[in-house]
C-alpha atoms as one frame of an Amber mdcrd trajectory, in Angstrom:
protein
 116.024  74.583 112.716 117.378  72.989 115.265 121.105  73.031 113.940 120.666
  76.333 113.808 119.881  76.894 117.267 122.423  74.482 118.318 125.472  74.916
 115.723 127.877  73.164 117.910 126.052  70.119 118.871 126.365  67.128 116.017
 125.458  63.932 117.541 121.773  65.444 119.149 120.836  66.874 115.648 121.784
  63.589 114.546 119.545  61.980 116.857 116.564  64.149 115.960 117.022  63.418
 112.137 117.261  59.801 112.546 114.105  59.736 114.981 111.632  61.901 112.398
 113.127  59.704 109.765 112.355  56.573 112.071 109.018  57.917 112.361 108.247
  58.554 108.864 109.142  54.868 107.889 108.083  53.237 110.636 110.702  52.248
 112.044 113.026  52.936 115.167 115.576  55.154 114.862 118.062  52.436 115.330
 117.155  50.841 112.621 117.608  52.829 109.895 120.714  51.581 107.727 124.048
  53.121 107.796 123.629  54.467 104.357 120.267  56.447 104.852 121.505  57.591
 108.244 125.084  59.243 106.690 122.558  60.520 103.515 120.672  62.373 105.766
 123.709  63.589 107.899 125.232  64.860 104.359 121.636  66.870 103.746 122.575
  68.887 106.877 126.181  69.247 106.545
């Protein structure tokens, strides 16, 4: 939803996903490993 009501804007939506992620596991955002974080970048693409 929210790419959609901001096509243009990557690294925000990026952001977003790696924070509910973050929050589902627990976790901060920051930590989430490279590989999860471009997996869920690819689910969006």
């Amino acid at each position: 939803m929210i790419k959609e009501i901001y096509p243009n804007e990557t690294l925000p939506v990026c952001y977003y996903l790696y924070s509910f992620e973050g929050a589902l596991c627990d976790k901060h955002w920051n930590d989430i490993d490279e590989d999860k974080k471009l997996e869920l970048k690819k689910k969006i693409s």
